[in-house]
N, C-alpha and C positions, 0 to 999 in steps of 0.2 A: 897716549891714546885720546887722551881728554882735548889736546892741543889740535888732533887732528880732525877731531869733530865740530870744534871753534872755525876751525877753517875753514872746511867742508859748510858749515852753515852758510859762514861770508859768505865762498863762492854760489853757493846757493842763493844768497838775495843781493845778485849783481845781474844775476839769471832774469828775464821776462818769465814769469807763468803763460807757457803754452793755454791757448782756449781749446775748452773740451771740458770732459767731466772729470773730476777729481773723486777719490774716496779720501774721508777724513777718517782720523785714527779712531773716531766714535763711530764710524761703521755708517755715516752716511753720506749720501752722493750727492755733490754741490759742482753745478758750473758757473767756469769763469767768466764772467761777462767782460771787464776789462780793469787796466789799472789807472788811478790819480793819483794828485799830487795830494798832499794835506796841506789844509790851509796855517797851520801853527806857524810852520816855518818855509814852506813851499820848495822844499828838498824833499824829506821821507815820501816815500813811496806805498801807498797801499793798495790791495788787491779788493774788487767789490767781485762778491758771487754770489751766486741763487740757490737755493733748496732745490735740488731733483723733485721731490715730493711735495714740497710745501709752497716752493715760490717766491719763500722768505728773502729778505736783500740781505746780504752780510757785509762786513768792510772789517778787514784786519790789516798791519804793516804787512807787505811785501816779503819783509825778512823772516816776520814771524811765519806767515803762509808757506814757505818754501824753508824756513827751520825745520829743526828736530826738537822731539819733545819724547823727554824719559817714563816710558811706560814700562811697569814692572821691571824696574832695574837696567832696560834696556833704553838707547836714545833711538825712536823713531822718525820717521817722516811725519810732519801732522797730515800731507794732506799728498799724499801718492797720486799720480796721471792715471786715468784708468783708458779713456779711449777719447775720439774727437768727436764731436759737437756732432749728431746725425740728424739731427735738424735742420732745416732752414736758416739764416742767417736773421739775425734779428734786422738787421738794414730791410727785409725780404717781409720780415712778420709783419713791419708798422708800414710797410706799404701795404702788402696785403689787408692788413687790421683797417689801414684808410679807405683803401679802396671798397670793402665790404661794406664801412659806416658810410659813403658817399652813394653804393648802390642804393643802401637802407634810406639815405633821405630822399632821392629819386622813387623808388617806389614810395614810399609813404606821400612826396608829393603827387604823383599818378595816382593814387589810391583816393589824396583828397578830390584830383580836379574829376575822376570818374564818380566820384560821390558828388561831387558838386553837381556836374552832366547830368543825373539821373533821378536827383532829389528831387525833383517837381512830380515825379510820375504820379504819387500817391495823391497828391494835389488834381491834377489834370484827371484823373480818376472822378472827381467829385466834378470838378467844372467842367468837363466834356459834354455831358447830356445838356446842361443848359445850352453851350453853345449850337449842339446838333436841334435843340427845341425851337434858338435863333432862324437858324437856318430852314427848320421845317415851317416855320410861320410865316415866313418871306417865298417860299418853292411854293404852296398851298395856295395863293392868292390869284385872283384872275388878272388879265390885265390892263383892264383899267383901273383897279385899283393901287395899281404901282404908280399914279403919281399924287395919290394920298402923301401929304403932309406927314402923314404917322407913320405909314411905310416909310417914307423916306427917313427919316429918324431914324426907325429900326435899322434899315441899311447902314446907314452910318456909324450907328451903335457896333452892328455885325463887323465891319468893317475897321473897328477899332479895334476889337475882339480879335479878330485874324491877325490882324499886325504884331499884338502884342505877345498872342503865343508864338508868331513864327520868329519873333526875336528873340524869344528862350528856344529855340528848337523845332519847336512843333510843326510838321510835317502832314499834310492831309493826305493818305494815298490814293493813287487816282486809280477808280476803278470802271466803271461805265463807259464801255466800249474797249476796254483793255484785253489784251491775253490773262486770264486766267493765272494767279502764283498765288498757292499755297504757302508760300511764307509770309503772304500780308491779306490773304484773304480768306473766308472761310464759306464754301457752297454753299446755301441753304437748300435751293434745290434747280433740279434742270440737271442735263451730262453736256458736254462740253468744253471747250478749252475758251470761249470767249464770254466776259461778263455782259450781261443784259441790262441787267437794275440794280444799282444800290438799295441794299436795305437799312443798311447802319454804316456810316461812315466809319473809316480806319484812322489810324495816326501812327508817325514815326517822333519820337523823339530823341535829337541827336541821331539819327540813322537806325535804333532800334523802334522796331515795332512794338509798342505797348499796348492796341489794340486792336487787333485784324478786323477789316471789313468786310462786313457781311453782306454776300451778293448773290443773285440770282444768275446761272450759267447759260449758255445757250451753247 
């Protein structure tokens, strides 16, 4: 009987362990991930498997995995088939797991350049009314006085000021003599669908509007 269970072992770790999950004779559930060689002698064969529950990596010889081992008087299996892998394939998971971490740096990089895009606003907040002050000191003059020295200055001054925010973004929306839109503009008074007079100039930055301009309708 004893001989025939010496056998039965051998032929047991000539065998591949099937993947899928196993139960150990400790009553818990380990899948087979796959088998290597061991480095001592680069013959022996051992099986590496996972914790169902834990995750844990295990590596035992092959022969022992797929041996018997005498539990109360009796010679058991250590480690019985119980069913196949209903999982995903791991080849499947680390692409998946890739593809997930390569979405996560795309968004995070979109995440920074839309924060990039839009960080000026809170800025542009504060510097706006000076530029609209520019502009109302140069609209207010008569004309002759437009070939003052000092005028001319200011224009050029004005006129640096516009370059500069239109190369971060910044957008004037044009509104005086326009149709009338509610998305960049805001009535003050009059009914109609066409603008008459700017009262406060608007702006878009990068294509969102961060401050509607305010206008009279006709």
């Amino acid at each position: 009987m004893k001989d025939d269970k010496l056998k039965a072992i051998k032929e047991e770790a000539n065998k591949e362990p099937k993947p899928g999950i196993y139960l150990c004779h400790t009553g818990n559930e380990y899948r087979v991930l796959f088998t290597a060689f061991d480095t001592k002698d680069h013959e022996s064969e051992v099986v590496v498997y996972q914790g169902v529950l834990d995750d844990k990596i295990w590596v035992r010889p092959k022969e022992e995995f797929l041996g018997f081992k005498e539990i109360n008087g009796e010679q058991k299996k250590r480690f019985v088939f119980l069913r196949d892998e209903e999982f995903e394939s791991w080849e499947h998971k680390y692409k998946r797991a890739l593809a997930d971490y390569q979405n996560l740096l795309k968004q995070t990089a979109s995440e920074k350049a839309e924060f990039a895009k839009y960080a000026l606003t809170d800025f542009l907040e504060d510097i706006l009314p000076v530029y609209d002050h520019l502009k109302m000191s140069i609209a207010g003059l008569k004309d002759e006085d437009h070939d003052n020295p000092w005028v001319a200055g200011v224009k050029h001054v004005l006129k640096q000021f516009k370059d500069t925010l239109a190369s971060k973004g910044l957008e004037e929306i044009k509104t005086t003599g326009a149709k009338f839109d509610h998305n960049t503009m805001e009535a003050l008074e009059g009914k109609g669908d066409r603008v008459k007079q700017e009262v406060r100039a608007g702006y878009k930055l990068n294509g969102r509007v961060i401050r509607p301009a305010k206008v009279i309708v006709e």
